[in-house]
C-alpha positions in Angstrom: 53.9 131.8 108.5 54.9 130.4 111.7 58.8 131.7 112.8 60.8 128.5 114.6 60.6 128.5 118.2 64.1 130.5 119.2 64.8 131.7 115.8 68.0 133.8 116.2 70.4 135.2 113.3 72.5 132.2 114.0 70.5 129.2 115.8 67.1 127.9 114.6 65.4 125.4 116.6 62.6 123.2 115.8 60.1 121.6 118.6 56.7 121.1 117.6 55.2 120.8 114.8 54.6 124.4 113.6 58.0 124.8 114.3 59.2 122.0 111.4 56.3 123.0 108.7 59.0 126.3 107.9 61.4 122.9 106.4 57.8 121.2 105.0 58.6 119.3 101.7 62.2 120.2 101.8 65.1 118.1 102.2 67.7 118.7 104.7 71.5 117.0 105.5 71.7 115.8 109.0 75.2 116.4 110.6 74.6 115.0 113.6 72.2 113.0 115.7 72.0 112.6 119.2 69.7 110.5 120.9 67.9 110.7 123.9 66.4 107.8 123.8 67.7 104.0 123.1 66.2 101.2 121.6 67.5 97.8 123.6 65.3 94.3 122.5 63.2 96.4 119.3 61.9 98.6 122.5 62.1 102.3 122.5 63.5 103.2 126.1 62.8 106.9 126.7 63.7 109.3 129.6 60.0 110.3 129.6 57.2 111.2 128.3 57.9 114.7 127.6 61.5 114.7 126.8 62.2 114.3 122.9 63.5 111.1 121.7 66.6 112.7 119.7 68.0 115.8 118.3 69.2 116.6 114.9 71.8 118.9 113.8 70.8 120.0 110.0 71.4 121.8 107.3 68.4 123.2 105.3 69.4 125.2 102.2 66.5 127.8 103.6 68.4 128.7 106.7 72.2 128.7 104.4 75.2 129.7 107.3 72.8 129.0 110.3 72.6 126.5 113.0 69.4 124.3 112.7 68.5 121.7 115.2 65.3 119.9 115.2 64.0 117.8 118.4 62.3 114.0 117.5 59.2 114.0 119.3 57.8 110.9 116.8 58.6 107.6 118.2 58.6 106.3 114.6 60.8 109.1 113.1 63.2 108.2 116.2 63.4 104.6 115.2 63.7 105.6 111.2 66.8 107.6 112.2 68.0 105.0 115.2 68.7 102.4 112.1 70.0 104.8 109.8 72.8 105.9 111.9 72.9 103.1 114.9 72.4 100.3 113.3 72.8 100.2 109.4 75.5 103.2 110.1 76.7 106.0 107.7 79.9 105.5 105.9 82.4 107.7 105.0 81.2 108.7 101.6 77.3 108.8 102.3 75.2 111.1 104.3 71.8 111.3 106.1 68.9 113.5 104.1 66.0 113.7 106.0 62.2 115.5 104.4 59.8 116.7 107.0 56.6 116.2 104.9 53.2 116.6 106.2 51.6 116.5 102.5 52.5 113.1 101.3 49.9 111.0 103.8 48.0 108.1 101.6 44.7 109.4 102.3 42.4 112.1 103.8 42.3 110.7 107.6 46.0 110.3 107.4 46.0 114.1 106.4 43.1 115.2 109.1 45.5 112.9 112.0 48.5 114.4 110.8 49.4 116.0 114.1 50.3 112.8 115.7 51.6 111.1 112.1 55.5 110.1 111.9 56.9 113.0 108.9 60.5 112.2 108.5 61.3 110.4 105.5 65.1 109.3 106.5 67.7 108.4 103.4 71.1 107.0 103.6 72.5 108.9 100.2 75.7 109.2 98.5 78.0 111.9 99.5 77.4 115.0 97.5 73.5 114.2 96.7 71.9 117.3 98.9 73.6 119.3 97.0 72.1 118.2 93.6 68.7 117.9 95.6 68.9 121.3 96.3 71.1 123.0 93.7 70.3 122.9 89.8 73.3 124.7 89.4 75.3 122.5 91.7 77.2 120.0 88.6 75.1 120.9 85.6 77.3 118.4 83.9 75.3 115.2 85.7 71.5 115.3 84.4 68.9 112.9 83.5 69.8 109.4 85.2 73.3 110.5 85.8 71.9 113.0 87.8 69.3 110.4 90.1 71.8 107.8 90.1 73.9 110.5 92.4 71.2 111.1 94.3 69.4 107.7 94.8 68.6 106.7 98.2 70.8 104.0 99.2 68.9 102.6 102.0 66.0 104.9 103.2 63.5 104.6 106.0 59.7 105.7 105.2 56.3 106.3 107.3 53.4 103.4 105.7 51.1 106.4 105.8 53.1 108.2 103.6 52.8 108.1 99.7 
């Protein structure tokens, strides 16, 4: 298994796409997001074409107590996150869980092309839901519908390609 580029005891940071596949199929919290990019008139305005569109400060329940930060190098992942958190906005008691997925494509060319495929599947959830994601223990108390109502997707942002 690939090791993130710069993996240290305290600071993880993922670039390219062997990089992410450590966080493949999981779900992570984003605490922060910083752009690098803008979008003015639907248009994506860049720096360059080798500079990442965004960063993403996460938390990933595989890396518990260490710094995560994952560059956007998609130009659709970038918009998917733009509207999350520019546009629609996060309120107070709801949080951003992103799921770098490169196994959810609709169909075989989508999987052979998935080096250059959008993989973040952006969610605007209610506060509290990556823990249940992520923690069977976390509130054993909510199950069943209770439990998905507390984790449902309140507005979410989703490649086409993806299943």
């Amino acid at each position: 298994m690939n090791k993130p580029m710069n993996q240290e005891k305290s600071h993880i940071t993922l670039l390219k796409n062997s990089d992410w596949r450590v966080i493949d199929g999981e779900v992570c919290r984003v605490i922060d997001f910083i752009p690098m990019a803008s979008i003015k008139d639907g248009k994506v305005l860049a720096i360059n074409r080798t500079t990442p569109y965004a960063a993403v400060d996460l938390e990933c329940r595989k890396f518990s107590g260490q710094k995560v930060t994952g560059f956007i190098c998609h130009k659709l992942d970038f918009i998917h996150l733009w509207k999350a958190f520019k546009e629609r906005g996060v309120k107070i008691d709801e949080e951003v869980i992103i799921g770098w997925n490169t196994k959810h494509y609709q169909n075989r060319l989508y999987k052979f092309l998935s080096f250059m495929m959008p993989k973040l599947w952006v969610m605007i959830c209610p506060k509290g839901a990556f823990e249940l994601m992520t923690d069977s223990n976390w509130k054993p108390e909510l199950s069943g519908e209770a439990r998905w109502n507390a984790t449902k997707p309140i507005a979410e942002w989703k490649p086409e390609v993806m299943k």
